[in-house]
TORMIZA-537918 format. One record per residue: y, z, x of N, C-alpha, C in turn. Coordinates in steps of 0.001 Angstrom, whole numbers, plus 500000, padded with zeros to 6 digits. Each point is the difference from the previous one (the first is absolute). Example, Ala and Ser with C-alpha at 12.3 -4.5 7.8 and 13.67 -1.06 7.14 Angstrom:
<atoms>
((494310 507800 513190) (501190 500000 499110) (501200 500000 500900))
((501050 499280 499650) (501190 500060 500820) (501090 500730 499230))
</atoms>
This chain:
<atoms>
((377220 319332 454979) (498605 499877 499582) (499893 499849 498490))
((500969 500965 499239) (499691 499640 498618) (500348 498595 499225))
((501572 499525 500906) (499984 498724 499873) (498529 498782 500000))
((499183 499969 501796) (499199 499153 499659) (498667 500437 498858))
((500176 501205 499407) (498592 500544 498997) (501217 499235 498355))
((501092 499986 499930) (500386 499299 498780) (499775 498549 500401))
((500322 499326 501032) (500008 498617 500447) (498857 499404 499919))
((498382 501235 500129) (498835 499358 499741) (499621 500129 498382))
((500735 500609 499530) (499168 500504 498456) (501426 498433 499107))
((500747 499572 500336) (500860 498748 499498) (499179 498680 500441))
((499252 500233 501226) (499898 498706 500674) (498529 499730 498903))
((499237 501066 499775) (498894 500553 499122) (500026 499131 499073))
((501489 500152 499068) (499495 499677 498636) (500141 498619 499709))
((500787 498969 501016) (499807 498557 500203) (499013 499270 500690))
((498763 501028 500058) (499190 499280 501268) (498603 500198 498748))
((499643 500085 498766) (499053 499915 499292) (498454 499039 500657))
((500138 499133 500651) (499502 499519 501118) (498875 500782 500715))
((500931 500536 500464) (499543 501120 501154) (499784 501434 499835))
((499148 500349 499316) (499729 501707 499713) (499981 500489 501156))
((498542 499868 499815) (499579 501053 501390) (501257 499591 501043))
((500179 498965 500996) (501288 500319 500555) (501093 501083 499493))
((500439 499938 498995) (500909 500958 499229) (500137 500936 500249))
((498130 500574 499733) (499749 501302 500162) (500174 500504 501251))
((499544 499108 500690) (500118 500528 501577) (500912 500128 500546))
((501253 499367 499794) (501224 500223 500300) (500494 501255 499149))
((499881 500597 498948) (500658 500219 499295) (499138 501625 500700))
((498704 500009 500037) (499334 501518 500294) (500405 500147 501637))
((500478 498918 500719) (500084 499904 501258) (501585 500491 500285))
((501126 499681 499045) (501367 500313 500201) (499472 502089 499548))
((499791 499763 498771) (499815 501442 499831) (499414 500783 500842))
((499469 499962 500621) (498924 500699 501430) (501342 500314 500613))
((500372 499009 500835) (500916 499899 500892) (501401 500680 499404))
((500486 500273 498854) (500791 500975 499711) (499659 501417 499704))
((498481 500064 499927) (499658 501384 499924) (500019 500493 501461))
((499543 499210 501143) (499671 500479 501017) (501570 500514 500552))
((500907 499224 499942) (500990 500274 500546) (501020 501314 498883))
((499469 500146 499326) (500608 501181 499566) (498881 501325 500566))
((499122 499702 500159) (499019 501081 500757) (500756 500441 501468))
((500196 498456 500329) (500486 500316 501403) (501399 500707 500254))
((501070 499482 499052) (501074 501060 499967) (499892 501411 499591))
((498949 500801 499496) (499637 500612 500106) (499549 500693 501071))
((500220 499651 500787) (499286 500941 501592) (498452 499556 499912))
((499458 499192 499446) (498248 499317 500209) (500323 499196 501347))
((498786 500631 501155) (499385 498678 500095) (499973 498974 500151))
((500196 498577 500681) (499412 498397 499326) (498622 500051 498847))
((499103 500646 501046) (498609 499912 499951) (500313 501174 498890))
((500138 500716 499513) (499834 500971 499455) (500461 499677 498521))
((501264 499376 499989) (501153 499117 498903) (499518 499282 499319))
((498977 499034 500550) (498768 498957 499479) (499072 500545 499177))
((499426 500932 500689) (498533 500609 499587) (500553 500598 498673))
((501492 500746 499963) (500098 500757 498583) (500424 498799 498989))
((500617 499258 500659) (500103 498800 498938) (499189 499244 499180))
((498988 499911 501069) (498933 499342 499688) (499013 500702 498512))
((500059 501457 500542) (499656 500925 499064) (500638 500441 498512))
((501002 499918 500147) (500826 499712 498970) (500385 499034 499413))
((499474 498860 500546) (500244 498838 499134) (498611 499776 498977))
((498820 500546 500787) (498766 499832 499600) (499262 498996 500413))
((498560 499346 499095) (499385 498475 500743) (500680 498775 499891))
((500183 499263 500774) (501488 498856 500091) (498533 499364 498703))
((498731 499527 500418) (499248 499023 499031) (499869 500623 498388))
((500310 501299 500195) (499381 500634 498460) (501724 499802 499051))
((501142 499934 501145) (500872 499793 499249) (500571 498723 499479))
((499130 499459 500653) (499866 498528 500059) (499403 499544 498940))
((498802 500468 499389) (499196 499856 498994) (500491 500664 498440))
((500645 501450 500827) (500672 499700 498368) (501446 499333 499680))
((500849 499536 501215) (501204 499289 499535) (498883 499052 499528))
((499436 498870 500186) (499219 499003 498861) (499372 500601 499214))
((499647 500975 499908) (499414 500151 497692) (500766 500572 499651))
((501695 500145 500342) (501060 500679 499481) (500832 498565 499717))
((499442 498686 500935) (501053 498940 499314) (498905 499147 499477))
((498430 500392 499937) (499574 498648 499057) (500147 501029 498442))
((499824 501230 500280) (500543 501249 498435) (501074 499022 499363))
((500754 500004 500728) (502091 499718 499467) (499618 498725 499519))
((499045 499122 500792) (499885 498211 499389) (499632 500109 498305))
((498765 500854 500726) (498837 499620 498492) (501237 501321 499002))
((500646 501107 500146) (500366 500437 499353) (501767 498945 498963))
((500284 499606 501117) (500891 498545 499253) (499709 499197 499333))
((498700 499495 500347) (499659 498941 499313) (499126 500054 498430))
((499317 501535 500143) (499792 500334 498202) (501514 500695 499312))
((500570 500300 500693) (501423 500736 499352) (500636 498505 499431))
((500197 498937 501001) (500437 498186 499267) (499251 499927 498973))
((498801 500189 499785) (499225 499205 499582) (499879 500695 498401))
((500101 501363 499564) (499889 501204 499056) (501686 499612 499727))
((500460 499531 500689) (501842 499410 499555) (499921 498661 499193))
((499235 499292 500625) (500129 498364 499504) (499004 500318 498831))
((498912 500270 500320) (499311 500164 497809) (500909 500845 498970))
((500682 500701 500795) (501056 501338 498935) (500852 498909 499262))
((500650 498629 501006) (500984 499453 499666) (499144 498845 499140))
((498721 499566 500384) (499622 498639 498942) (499634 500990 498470))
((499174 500822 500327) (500348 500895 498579) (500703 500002 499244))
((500993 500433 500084) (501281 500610 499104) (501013 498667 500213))
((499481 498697 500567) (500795 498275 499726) (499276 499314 500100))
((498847 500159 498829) (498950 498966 499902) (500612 498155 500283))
((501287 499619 499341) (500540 499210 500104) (500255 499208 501526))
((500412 501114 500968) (500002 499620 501295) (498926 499943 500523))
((498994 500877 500125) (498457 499852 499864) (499483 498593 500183))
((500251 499590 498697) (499214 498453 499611) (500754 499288 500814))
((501471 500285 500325) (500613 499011 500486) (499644 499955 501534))
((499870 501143 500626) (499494 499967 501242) (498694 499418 500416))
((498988 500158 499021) (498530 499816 500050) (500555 497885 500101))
((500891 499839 499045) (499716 498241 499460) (499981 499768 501451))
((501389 500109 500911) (501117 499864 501085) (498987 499999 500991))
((498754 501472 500377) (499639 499659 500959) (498702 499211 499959))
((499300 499861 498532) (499127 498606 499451) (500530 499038 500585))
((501497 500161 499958) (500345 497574 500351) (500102 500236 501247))
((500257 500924 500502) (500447 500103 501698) (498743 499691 500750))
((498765 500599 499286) (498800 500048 500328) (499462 498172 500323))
((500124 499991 499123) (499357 498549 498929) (500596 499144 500963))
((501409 499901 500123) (501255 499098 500611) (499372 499788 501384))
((499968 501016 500661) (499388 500415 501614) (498842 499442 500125))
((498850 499996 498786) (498617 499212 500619) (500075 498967 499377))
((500917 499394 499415) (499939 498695 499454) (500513 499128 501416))
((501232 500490 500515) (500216 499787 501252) (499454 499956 501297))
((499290 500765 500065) (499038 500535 500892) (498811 498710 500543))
((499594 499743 498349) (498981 499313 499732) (500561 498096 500300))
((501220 499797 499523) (500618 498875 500683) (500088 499907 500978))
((500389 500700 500549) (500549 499429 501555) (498659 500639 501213))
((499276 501042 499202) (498002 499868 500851) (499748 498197 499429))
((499835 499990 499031) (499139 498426 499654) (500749 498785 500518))
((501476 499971 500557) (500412 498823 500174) (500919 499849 501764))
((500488 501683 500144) (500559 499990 501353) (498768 500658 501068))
((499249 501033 499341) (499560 500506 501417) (498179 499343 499574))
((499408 499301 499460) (498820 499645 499910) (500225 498387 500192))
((499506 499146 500515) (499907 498348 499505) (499880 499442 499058))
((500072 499059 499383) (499859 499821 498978) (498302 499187 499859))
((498766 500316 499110) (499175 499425 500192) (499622 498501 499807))
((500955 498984 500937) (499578 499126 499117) (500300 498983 501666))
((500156 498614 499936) (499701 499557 500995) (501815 499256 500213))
((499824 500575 501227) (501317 499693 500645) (501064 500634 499021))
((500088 501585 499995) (500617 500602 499080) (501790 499763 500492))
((500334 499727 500609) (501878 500091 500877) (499823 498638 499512))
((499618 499002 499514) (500258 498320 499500) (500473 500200 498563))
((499163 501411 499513) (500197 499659 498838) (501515 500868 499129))
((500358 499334 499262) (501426 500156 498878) (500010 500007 498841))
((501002 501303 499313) (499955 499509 498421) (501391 498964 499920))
((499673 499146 498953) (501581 499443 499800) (500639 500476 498678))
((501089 500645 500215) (500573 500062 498769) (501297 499163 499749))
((500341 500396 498320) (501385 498836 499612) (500591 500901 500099))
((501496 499642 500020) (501262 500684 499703) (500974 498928 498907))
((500698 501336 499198) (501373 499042 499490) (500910 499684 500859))
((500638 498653 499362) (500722 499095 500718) (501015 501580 500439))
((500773 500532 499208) (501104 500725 500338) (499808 501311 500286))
((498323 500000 500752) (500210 501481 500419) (498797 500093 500694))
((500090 498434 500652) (498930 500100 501778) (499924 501219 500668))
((499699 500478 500313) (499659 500906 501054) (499503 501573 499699))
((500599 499868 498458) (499672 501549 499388) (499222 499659 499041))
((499391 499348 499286) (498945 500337 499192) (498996 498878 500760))
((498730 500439 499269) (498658 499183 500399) (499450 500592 498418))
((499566 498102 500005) (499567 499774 498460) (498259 499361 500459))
((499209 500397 498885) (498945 498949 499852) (499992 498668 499581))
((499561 499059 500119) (500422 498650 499827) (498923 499436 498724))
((500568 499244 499624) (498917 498945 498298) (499404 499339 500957))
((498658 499277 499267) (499278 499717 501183) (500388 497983 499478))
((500907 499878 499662) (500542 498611 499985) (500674 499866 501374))
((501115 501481 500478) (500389 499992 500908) (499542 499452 501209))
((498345 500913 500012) (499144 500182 501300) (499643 498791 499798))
((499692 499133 499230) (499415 498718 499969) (501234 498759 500863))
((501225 500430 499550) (500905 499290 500928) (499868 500450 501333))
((500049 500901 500106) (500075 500809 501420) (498807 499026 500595))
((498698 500187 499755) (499032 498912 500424) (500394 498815 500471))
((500498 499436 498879) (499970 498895 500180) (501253 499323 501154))
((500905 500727 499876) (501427 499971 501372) (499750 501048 501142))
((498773 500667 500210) (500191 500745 501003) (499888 499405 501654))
((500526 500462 501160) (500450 499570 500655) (499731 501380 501253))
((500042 500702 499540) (500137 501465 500654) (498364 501006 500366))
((499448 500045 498826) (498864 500253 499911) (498467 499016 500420))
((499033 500672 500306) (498496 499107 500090) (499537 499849 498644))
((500489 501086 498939) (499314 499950 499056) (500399 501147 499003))
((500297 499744 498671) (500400 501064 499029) (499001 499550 499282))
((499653 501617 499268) (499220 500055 499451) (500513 501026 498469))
((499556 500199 499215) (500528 501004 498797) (498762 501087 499435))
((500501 500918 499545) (499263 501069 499116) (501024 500565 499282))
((499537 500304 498704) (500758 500388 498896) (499182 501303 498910))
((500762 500930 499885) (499554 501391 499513) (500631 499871 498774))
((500464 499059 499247) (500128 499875 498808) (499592 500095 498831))
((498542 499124 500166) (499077 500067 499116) (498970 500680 500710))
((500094 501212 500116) (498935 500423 500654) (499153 500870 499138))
((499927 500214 498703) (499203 500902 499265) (499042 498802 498527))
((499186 500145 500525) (498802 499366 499414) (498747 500684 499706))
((499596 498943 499004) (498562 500347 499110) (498568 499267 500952))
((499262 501013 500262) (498900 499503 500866) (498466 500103 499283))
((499419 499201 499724) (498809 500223 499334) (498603 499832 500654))
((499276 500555 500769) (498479 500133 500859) (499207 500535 499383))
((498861 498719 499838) (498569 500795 499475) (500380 500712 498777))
((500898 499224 498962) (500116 501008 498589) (501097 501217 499959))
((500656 500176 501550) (501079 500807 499803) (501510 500212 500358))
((500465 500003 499073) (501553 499804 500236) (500677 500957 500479))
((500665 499685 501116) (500825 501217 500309) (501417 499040 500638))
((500783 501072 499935) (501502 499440 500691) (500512 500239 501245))
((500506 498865 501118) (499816 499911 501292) (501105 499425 500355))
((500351 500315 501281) (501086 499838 500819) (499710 498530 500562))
((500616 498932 499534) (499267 498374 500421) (501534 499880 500664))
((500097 499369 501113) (500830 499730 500946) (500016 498711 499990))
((500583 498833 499701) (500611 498535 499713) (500299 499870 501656))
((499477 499077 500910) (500248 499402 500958) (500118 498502 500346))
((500548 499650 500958) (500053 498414 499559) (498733 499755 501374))
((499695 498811 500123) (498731 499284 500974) (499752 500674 501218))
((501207 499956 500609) (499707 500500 501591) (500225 501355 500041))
((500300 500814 499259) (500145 501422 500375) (499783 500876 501120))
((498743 499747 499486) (499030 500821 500703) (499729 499425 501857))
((500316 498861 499585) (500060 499115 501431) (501137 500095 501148))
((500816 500059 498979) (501663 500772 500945) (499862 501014 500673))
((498801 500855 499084) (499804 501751 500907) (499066 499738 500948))
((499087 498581 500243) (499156 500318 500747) (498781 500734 499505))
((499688 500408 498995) (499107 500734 499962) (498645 498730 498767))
((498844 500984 500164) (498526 499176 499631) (499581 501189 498724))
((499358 499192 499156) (499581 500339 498920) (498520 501154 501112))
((499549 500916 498723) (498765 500723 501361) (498605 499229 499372))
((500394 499479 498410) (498718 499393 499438) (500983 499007 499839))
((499046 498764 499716) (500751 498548 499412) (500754 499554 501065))
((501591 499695 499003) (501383 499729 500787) (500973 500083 499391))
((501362 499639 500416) (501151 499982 498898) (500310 498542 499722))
((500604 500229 499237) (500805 498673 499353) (499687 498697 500770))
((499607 499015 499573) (500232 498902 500519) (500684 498483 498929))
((500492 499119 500396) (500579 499117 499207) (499112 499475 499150))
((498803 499905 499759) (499585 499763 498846) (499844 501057 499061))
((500079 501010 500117) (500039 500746 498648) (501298 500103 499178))
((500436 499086 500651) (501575 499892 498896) (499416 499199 498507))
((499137 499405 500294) (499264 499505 498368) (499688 500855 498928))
((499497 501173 500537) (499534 501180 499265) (500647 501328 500256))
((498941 500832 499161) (500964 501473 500715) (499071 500546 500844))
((500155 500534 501304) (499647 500988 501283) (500433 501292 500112))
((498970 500602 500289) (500357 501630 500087) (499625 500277 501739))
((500871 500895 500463) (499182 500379 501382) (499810 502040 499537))
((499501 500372 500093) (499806 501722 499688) (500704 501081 501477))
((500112 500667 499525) (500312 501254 500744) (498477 500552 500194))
((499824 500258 501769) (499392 500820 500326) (499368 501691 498805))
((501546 500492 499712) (499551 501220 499028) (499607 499663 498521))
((500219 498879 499984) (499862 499555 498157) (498539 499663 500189))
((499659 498955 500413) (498160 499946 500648) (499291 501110 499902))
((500654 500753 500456) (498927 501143 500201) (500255 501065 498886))
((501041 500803 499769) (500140 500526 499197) (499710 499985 498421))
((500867 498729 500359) (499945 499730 498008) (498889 498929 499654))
((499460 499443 501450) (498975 498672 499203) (498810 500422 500666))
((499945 501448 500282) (498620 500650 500666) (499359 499045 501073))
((500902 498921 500624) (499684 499630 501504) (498740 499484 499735))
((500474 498838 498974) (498425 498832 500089) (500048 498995 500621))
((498848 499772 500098) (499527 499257 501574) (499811 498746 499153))
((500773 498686 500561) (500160 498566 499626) (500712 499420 499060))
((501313 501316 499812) (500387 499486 499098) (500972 498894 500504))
((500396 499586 500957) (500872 498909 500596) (499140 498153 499224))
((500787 499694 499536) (499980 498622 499304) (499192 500641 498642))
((500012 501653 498977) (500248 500108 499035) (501029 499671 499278))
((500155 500111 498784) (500778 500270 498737) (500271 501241 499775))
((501195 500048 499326) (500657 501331 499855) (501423 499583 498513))
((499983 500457 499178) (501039 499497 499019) (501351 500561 500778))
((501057 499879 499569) (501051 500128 500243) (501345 499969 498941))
((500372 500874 499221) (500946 499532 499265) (499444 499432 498759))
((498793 499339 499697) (498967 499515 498940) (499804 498292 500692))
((500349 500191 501836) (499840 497857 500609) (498842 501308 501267))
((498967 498602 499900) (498645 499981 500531) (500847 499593 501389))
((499623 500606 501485) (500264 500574 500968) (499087 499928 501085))
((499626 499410 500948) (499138 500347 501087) (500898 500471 500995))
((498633 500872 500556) (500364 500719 501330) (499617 499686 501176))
((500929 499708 500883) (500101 499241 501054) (499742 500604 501216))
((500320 501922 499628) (500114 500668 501306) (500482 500643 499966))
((499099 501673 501108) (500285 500927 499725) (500796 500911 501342))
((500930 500208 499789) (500803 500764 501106) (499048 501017 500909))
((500422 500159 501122) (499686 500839 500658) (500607 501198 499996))
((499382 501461 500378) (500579 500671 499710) (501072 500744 500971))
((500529 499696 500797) (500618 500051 500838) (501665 498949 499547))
((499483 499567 499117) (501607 498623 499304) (500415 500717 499441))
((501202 500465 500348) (501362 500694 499355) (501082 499146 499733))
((500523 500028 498802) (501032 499149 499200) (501332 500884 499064))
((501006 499845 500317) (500427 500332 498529) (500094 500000 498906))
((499752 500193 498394) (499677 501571 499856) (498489 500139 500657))
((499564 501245 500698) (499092 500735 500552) (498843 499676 498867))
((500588 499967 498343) (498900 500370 499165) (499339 498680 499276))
((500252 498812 500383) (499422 498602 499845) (498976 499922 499971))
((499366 499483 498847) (498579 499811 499681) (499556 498950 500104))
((500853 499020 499929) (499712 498535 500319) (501052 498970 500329))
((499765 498851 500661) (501083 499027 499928) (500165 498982 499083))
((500779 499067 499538) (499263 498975 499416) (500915 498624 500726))
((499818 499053 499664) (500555 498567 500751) (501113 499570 498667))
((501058 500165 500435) (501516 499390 499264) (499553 498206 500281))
((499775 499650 498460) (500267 498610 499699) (500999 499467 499331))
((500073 498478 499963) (500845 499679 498812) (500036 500440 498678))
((498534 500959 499594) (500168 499987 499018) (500393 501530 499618))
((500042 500491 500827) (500284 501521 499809) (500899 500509 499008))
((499980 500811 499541) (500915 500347 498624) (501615 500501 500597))
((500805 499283 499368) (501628 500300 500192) (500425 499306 501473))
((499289 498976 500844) (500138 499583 501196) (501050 499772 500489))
((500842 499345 498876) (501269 499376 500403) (501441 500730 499247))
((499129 501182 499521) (501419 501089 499574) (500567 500339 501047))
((501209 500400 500237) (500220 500531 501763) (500180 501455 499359))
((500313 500477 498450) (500381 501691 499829) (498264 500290 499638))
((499269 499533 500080) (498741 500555 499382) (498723 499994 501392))
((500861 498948 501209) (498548 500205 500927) (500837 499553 500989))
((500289 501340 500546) (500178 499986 501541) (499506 499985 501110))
((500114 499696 500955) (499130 500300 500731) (499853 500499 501773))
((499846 500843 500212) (500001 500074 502056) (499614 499152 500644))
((500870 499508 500627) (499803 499054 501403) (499874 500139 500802))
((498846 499709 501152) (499942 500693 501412) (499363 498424 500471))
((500933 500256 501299) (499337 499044 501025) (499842 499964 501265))
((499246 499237 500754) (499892 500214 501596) (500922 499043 500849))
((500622 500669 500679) (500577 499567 500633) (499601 498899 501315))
((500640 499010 500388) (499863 498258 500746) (499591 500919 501468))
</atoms>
């Protein structure tokens, strides 16, 4: 008997799972070794029980305090760790900071991740016929397969012009993306996103005022706006589509204003503008790179 009362208090401490089971086995072996020492005693069956029973006390009240005797031991471990780990960042401020940086990037690392693969594996992508669409990147000749480069947009212009594979490439470039914006007398500095004609057309998606890009505004310069820039920063005036807007110190109409539901990379884009011939550094390939994405035949 004392064997199966050790066999239940071992089987106990791998079964964390299962308390109350535990207990019941564990107040249930003990019973059953009290009774039978009653009974070698000259008790009874009936008699062996009843003193056991009595001497063991209430099976539920002992029940109640084995649990506030092991949530005691939890919560008593876990401020005894915890009065340990400030003792130790104390007296090694050095490790301290170093722990705090470590679990900052671990942090950071995890929802940066998190946030990729929610926006691109477990959500759709918002745009039309999202599985057509591709980025293309370059590689060096002598080291295909392990790096991925951004491409000059002389490149993408060949790529156009020999493609064979694709319905349609299109470019955007985060290069020149920090500009001088001037409305109604005020200048401020804005995230302008350089796109080439069809962009916006590759994604499928519609301007919510106006429209985007079309081939005649390659004569001039075109702006399409961000949903949050409209509203936020240009207090969400009504008609401003086929306004003026400076740009850089070149006069600018606006063609159209995003909806707010159009998500792009970077998140914080205030506007687009239309990549022409005349765009500044066009044909540098180290000064204007650019992303290629296209839909697939």
């Amino acid at each position: 008997m004392r064997l199966r009362f050790l066999v239940a208090r071992v089987r106990g401490l791998f079964s964390q799972s299962r308390v109350e089971d535990r207990l019941d086995e564990e107040l249930r072996a003990h019973l059953e070794m009290l009774v039978e020492e009653n009974f070698r005693r000259g008790m009874a069956p009936d008699e062996a029980r009843y003193a056991a029973l009595r001497s063991l006390g209430g099976v539920e009240s002992m029940k109640e305090s084995y649990r506030d005797q092991q949530r005691l031991a939890v919560v008593d471990t876990l401020f005894h760790d915890l009065r340990y780990a400030a003792r130790m960042l104390v007296h090694r401020p050095a490790f301290a900071a170093l722990v705090v940086v470590t679990l900052g990037l671990g942090i950071g690392a995890s929802t940066a991740t998190f946030s990729i693969v929610d926006a691109v594996l477990l959500r759709p992508l918002p745009y039309r016929q999202p599985d057509q669409l591709v980025a293309v990147w370059g590689a060096l000749v002598r080291h295909v397969g392990t790096t991925k480069n951004f491409d000059s947009y002389p490149e993408f212009q060949e790529w156009q012009r020999s493609n064979h594979t694709f319905e349609r490439l299109e470019a955007i470039t985060w290069a020149l993306a920090g500009q001088t914006l001037s409305w109604r007398g005020k200048p401020q500095r804005v995230l302008a996103i350089p796109a080439t004609e069809g962009f916006f057309s590759l994604l499928g998606v519609h301007a919510a005022q106006g429209r985007t890009f079309q081939h005649e505004d390659l004569a001039g310069c075109a702006v399409v706006l961000s949903h949050r820039f409209w509203k936020n920063q240009l207090g969400a005036p009504v008609g401003i589509v086929g306004g003026n807007l400076t740009l850089d110190g070149k006069a600018c109409t606006v063609v159209g204003v995003m909806g707010s539901d159009f998500d792009f990379y970077p998140r914080q884009s205030d506007l687009w503008t239309l990549i022409t011939p005349e765009t500044d550094n066009l044909l540098n390939p180290y000064d204007y790179i650019v992303g290629v994405f296209g839909s697939l035949t």
